[in-house]
C-alpha positions in Angstrom: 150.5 62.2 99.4 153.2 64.7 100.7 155.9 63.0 99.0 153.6 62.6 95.3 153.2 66.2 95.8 157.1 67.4 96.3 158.1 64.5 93.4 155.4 66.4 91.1 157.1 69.6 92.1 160.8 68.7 92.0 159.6 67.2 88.1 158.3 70.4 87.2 161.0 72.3 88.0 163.5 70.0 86.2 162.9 71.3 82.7 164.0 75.3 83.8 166.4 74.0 85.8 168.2 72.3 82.9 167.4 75.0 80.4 168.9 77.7 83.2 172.0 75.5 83.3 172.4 75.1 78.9 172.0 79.5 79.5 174.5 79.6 81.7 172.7 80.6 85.1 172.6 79.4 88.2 169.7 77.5 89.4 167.4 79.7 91.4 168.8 83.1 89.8 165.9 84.7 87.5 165.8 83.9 83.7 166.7 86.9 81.5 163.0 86.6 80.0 161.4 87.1 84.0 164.0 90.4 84.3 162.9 91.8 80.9 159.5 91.3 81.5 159.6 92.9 85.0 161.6 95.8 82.9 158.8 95.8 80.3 155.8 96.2 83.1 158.2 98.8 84.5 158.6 100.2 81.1 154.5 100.9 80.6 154.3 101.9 84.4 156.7 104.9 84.0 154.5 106.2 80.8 151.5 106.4 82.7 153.1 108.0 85.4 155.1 110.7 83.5 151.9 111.4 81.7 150.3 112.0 84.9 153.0 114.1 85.9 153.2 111.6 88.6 156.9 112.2 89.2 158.0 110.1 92.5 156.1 107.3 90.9 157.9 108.1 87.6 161.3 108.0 89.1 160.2 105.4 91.1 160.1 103.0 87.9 162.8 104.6 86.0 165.1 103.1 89.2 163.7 99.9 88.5 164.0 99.7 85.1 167.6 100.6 86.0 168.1 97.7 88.3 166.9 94.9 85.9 169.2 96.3 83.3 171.9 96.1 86.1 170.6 92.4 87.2 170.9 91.3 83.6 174.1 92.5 83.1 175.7 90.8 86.1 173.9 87.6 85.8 173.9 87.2 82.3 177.8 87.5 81.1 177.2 86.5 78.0 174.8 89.5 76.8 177.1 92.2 75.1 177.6 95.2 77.5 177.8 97.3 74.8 173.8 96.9 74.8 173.4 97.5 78.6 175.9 100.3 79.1 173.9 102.5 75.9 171.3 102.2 77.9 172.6 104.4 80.1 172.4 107.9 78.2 168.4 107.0 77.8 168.1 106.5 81.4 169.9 109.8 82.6 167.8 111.6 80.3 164.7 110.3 81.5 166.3 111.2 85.2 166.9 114.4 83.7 163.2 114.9 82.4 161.8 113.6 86.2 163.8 115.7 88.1 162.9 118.9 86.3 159.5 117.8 85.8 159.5 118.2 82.1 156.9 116.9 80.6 157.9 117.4 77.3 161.6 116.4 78.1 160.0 113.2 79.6 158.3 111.6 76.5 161.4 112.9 74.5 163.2 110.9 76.4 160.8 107.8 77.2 161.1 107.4 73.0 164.9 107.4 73.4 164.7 104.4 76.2 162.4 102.8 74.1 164.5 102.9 70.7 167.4 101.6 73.0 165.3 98.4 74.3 165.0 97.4 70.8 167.9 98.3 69.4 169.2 95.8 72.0 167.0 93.2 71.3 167.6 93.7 67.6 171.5 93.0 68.6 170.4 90.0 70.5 168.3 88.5 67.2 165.3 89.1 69.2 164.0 91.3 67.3 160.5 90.2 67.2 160.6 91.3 70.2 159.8 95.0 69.7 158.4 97.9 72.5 156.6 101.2 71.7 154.8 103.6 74.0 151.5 102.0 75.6 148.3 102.7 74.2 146.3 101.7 77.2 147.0 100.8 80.7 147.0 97.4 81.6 147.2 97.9 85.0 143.9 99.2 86.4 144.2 98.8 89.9 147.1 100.9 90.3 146.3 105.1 90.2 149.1 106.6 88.3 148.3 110.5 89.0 149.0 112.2 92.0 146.8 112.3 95.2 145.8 116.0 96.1 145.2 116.8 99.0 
């Protein structure tokens, strides 16, 4: 029964294994789709913490969001870093906005990291695949305002 069970498994895993290997990634490195995804949860978290003038939270997922985009870079060699490195200017102004605790500044800026998301997925022709600022928060367990005391 053990052995059914790990040959079921193994066959699963064949399929992304091969399809990781035609994208040029090594097997048990993430897909690029897994990191942007993680980067778009990231993406709605940091609204509805800079809305909530939840700021550690905020810069929190703004660090994050930073790291995929890092991950992605270094994994993926064949994506244009053009696209990644522009996404640096959106991301120091959304540092900027945090750190000063702007709140204005903050959804200035959150437009300006969205714009750049898409632009890079427009470059990529993955355009379809298209971000804007969340309407509602999909994550209901999680308390985005601060605590007081």
């Amino acid at each position: 029964m053990l052995v059914a069970a790990s040959l079921s498994l193994a066959a699963a895993l064949l399929p992304a294994t091969a399809q990781q290997a035609a994208e040029g990634v090594r097997p048990g490195n993430p897909r690029l789709a897994d990191l942007m995804e993680a980067a778009q949860a990231r993406h709605i978290k940091l609204w509805f913490a800079g809305i909530t003038g939840n700021w550690k939270l905020a810069a929190y997922q703004t660090r994050q969001i930073k790291t995929r985009l890092q991950d992605a870079a270094s994994l993926y060699q064949s994506l244009p870093v053009n696209d990644i490195t522009t996404m640096a200017k959106p991301i120091d102004a959304m540092t900027a906005a945090i750190a000063a605790e702007d709140s204005k500044a903050f959804v200035k800026a959150y437009g300006e990291l969205t714009t750049g998301c898409n632009s890079c997925h427009r470059e990529l022709k993955l355009g379809f695949i298209e971000l804007r600022t969340p309407e509602m928060n999909p994550f209901s367990d999680q308390v985005f305002g601060v605590r007081r005391k």
